[in-house]
C-alpha positions in Angstrom: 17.9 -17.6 -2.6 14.4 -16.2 -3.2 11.7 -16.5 -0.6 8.2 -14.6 0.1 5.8 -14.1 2.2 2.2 -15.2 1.0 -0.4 -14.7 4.4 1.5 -16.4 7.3 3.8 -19.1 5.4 6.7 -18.9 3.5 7.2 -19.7 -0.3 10.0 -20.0 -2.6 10.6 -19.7 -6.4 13.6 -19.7 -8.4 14.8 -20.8 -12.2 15.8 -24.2 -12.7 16.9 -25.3 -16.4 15.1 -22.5 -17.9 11.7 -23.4 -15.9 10.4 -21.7 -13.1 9.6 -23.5 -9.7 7.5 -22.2 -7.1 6.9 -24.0 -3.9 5.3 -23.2 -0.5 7.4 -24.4 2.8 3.8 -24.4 4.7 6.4 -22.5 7.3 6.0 -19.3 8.9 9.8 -18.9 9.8 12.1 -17.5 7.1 15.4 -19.4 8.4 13.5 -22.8 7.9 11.8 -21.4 4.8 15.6 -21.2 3.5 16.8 -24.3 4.3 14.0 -26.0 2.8 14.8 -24.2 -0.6 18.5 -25.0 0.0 17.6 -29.0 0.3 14.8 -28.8 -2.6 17.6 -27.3 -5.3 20.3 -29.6 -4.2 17.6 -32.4 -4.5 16.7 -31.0 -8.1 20.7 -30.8 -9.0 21.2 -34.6 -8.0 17.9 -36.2 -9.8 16.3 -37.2 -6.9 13.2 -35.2 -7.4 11.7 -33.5 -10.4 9.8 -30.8 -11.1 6.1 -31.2 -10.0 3.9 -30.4 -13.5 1.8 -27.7 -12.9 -1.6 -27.9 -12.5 -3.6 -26.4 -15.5 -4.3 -22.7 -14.6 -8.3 -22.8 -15.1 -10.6 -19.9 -17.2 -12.0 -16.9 -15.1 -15.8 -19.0 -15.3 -14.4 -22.5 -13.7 -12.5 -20.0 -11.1 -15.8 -18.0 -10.7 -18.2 -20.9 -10.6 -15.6 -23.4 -8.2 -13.6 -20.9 -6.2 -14.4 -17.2 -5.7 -18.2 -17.7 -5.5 -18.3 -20.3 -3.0 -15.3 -18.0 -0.9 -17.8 -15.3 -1.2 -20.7 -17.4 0.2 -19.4 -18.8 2.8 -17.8 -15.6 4.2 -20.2 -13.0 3.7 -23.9 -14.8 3.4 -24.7 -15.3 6.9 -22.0 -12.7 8.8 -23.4 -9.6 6.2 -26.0 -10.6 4.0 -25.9 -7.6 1.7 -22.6 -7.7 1.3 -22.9 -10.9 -0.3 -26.3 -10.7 -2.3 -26.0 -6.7 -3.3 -22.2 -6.7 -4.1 -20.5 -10.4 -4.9 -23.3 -12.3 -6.3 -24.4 -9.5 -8.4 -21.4 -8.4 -9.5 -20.2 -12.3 -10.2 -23.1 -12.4 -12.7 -22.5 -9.9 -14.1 -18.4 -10.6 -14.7 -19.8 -14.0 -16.2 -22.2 -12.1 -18.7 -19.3 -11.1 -20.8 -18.1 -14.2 -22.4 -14.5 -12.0 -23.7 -13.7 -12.0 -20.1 -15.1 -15.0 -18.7 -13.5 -17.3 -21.5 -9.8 -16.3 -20.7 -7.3 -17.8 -18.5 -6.5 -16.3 -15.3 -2.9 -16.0 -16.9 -3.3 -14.2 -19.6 -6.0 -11.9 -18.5 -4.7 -8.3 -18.5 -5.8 -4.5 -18.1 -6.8 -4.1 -21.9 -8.9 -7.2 -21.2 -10.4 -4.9 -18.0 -10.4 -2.4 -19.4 -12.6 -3.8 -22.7 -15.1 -4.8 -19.7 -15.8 -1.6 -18.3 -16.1 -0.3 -21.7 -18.7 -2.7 -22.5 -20.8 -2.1 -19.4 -20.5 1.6 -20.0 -22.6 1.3 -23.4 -25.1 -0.2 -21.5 -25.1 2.6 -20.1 -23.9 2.1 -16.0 -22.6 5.2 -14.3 -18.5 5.2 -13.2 -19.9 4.2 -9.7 -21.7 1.1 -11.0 -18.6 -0.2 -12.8 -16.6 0.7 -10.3 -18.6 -1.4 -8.4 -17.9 -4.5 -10.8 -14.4 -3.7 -11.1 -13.6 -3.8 -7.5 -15.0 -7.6 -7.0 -13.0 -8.8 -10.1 -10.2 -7.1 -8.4 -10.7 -9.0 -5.7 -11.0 -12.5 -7.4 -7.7 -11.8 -9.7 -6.0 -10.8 -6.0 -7.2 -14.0 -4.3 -6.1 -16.3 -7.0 -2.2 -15.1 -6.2 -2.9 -15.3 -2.7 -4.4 -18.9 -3.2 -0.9 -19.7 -5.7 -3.1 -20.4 -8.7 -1.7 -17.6 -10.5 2.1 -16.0 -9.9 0.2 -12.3 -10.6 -2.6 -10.5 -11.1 -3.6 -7.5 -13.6 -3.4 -4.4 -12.9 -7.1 -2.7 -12.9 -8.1 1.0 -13.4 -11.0 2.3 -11.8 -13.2 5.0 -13.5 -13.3 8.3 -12.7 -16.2 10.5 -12.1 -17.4 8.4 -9.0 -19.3 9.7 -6.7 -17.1 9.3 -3.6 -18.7 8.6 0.0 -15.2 10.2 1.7 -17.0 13.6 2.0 -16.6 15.6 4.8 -19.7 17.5 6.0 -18.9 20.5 7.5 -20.4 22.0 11.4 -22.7 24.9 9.1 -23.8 22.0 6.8 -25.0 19.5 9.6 -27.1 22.3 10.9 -28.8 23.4 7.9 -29.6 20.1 7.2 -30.7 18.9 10.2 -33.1 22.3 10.3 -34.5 21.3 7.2 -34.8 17.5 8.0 -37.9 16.0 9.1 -37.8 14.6 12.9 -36.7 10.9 11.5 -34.4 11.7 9.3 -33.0 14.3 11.0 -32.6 12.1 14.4 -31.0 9.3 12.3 -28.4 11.7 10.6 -27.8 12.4 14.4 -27.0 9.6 15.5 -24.5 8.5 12.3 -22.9 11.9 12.7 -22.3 11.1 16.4 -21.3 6.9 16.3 -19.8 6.8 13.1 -21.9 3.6 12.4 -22.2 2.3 8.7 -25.8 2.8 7.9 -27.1 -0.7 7.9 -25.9 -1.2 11.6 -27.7 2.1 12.8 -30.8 0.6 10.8 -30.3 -2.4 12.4 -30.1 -1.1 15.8 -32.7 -2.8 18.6 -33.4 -1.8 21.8 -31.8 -4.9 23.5 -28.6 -3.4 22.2 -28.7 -0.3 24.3 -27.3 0.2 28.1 -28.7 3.6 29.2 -26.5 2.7 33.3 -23.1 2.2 31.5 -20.6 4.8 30.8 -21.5 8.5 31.3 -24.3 8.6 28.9 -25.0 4.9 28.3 -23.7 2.3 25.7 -24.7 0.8 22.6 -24.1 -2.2 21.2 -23.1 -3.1 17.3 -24.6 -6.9 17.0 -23.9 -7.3 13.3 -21.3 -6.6 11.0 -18.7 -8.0 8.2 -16.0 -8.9 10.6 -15.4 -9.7 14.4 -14.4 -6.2 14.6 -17.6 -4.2 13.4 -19.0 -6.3 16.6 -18.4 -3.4 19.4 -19.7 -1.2 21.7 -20.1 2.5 21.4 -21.0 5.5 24.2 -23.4 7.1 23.6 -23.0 11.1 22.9 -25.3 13.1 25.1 -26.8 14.3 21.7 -27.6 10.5 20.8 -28.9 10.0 24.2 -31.2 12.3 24.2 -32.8 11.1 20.8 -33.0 7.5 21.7 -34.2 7.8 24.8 -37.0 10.1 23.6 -37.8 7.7 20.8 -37.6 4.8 23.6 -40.0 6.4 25.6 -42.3 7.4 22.9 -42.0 3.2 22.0 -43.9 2.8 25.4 -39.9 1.9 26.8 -40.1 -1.8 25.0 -37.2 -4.5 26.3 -36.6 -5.5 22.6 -37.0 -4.3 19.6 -36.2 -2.5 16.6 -35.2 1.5 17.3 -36.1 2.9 13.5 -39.3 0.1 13.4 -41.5 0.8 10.6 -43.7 -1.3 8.4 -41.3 -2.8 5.9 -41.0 -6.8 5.7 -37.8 -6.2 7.5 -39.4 -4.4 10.5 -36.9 -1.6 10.5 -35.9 1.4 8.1 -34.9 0.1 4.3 -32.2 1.9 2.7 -34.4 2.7 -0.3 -36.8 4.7 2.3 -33.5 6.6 4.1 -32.4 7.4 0.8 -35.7 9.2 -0.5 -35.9 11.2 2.8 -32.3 12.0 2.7 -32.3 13.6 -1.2 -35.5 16.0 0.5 -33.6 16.9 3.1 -30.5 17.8 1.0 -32.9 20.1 -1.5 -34.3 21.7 1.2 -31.3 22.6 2.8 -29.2 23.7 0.0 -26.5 21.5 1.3 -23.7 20.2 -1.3 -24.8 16.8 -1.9 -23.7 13.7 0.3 -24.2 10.2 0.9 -25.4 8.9 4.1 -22.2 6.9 4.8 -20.1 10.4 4.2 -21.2 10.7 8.1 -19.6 8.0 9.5 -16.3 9.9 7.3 -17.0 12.6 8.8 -17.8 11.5 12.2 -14.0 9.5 12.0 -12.1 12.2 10.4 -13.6 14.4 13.1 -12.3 11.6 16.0 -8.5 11.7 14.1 -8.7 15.9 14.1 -9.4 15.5 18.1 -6.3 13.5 18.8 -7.5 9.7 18.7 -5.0 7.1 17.7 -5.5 4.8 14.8 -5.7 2.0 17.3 -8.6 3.5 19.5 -9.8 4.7 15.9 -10.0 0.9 14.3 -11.8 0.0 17.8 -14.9 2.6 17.5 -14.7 2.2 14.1 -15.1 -1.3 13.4 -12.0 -1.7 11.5 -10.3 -5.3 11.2 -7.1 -3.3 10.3 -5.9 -0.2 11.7 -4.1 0.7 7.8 -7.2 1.9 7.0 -8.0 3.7 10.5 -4.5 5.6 9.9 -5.9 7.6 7.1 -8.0 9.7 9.7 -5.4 10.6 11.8 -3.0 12.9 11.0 -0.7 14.2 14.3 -0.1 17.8 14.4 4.1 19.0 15.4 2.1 20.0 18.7 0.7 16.9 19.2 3.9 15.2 18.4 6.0 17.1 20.5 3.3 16.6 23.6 4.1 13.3 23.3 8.1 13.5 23.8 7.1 15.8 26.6 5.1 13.1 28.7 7.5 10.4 28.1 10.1 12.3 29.5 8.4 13.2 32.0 7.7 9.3 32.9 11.6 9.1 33.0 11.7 10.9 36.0 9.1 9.3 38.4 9.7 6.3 40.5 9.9 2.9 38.8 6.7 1.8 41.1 4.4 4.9 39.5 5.7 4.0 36.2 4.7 0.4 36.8 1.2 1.4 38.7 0.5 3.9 35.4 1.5 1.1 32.5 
């Protein structure tokens, strides 16, 4: 008997007369999943069902335009706006621009097809990054459309090299020469990413409201907005980060709301575009191997992992919905390991009532 997992329910598929039948239980226990496999073939072998026809397996445009797009709209529009005008809807249109693609069946799309794509959006001359870019959203569809059992599998798709990867770790000696040769906003900003970890949009999107200076030892701030429930969180503040808002607070005239990087844009607070220009000064002054702003909040993690945090604390300050991705920052040294057998034996030995009181 052949059954999988497909998000929380069971399906099962197996070969009947030469034609393949796929069906989901709509359970999430594998026992019950069986039996109902068990009942369907021995209903199959008697006649008293047949095979349900399959529904036709629609083009990439009818998926695009009646499924993935509207997924993409009503997830991402109101929780994180540039998530869903700066990467889905642009990279949508551009996946429907190229009629080779856009004409196929999601069935008999595969990785030459892909790969034809980014070929074709190279002559027009976009950099690895931008394609990249591109690639990852049709990725994306492709994967939803097994997970939604419109398609049995999806293609496997090669990214470009050459990318210019935001995983960078910025050294101690690097964040000081930078931060020498910054100017006070830019280098106060870097600050602050270096010592939250924050994505850049949520540290430009920081207000005053969000900000406890009585909690915790230094204060607290609050992220409002993200892509998930878990980028919502609260973060302590670093004496280092205290100092800076609290300076720029009080320079503010101490307002009760309020953008913290307020300037004159239609947003009210500090564009990307503007971060980015002042950012590329700061990195010729300084000399410093180039980096992109959200290589801080790498470096800030990987620095968390290096001081002993777990990947479950990790996904907390980080924001992550999944600690999988929180595990790649922490990496357990043999002493580390070995500190940890050490205390649990040492928990063996104390009275069941400490044990209790500590847990």
């Amino acid at each position: 008997m052949s059954i999988f997992k497909r998000g929380n329910v069971y399906w099962y598929h197996f070969l009947f007369n030469g034609e393949h039948v796929q069906k989901s239980t709509k359970q999430g226990n594998p026992r019950t999943a069986r039996n109902m496999e068990s009942a369907f073939r021995t209903a199959l072998a008697k006649g008293e069902v047949g095979i349900i026809e399959r529904k036709p397996v629609p083009t990439l445009a009818d998926f695009l335009d009646n499924r993935f797009e509207p997924w993409a709209r009503a997830t991402f529009e109101k929780a994180s706006p540039k998530t869903w005008a700066g990467w889905y809807r642009t990279q949508i249109a551009n996946i429907r621009a190229y009629p080779p693609l856009v004409g196929l069946k999601l069935d008999s799309i595969t990785s030459d097809n892909v790969a034809d794509y980014a070929a074709h959006l190279q002559t027009k001359g976009w950099l690895p990054s931008s394609v990249n870019s591109s690639l990852r959203v049709l990725r994306r569809g492709l994967r939803l459309a097994v997970e939604w059992g419109i398609v049995q599998s999806s293609p496997k798709i090669k990214l470009l090299r050459g990318e210019h990867h935001r995983e960078r770790v910025v050294t101690s000696d690097e964040e000081r020469k930078y931060l020498a040769a910054a100017g006070e906003l830019m280098a106060d900003l870097v600050a602050v990413l270096i010592d939250t970890g924050m994505r850049p949009e949520e540290n430009a999107r920081l207000r005053w409201e969000s900000i406890s200076w009585g909690a915790g030892n230094y204060g607290i701030l609050q992220v409002t907005h993200g892509k998930t429930a878990a980028a919502r969180r609260m973060l302590p503040l670093s004496p280092r980060v205290r100092s800076i808002l609290e300076m720029r607070w009080e320079a503010a005239g101490k307002p009760v709301e309020g953008w913290v990087w307020a300037t004159g844009t239609a947003s009210g607070h500090i564009e990307p575009s503007t971060a980015k220009k002042q950012h590329g000064r700061a990195l010729r002054l300084s000399g410093v191997r180039p980096f992109v702003l959200y290589s801080l909040r790498h470096t800030f993690l990987t620095r968390l992992g290096a001081a002993g945090c777990d990947a479950w604390t990790l996904a907390r300050i980080a924001g992550h919905s999944s600690i999988a991705m929180s595990a790649r920052y922490v990496h357990p040294s043999s002493d580390a390991v070995m500190n940890v057998f050490a205390r649990m034996e040492a928990t063996k030995a104390l009275p069941a009532s400490t044990v209790e009181s500590i847990n």
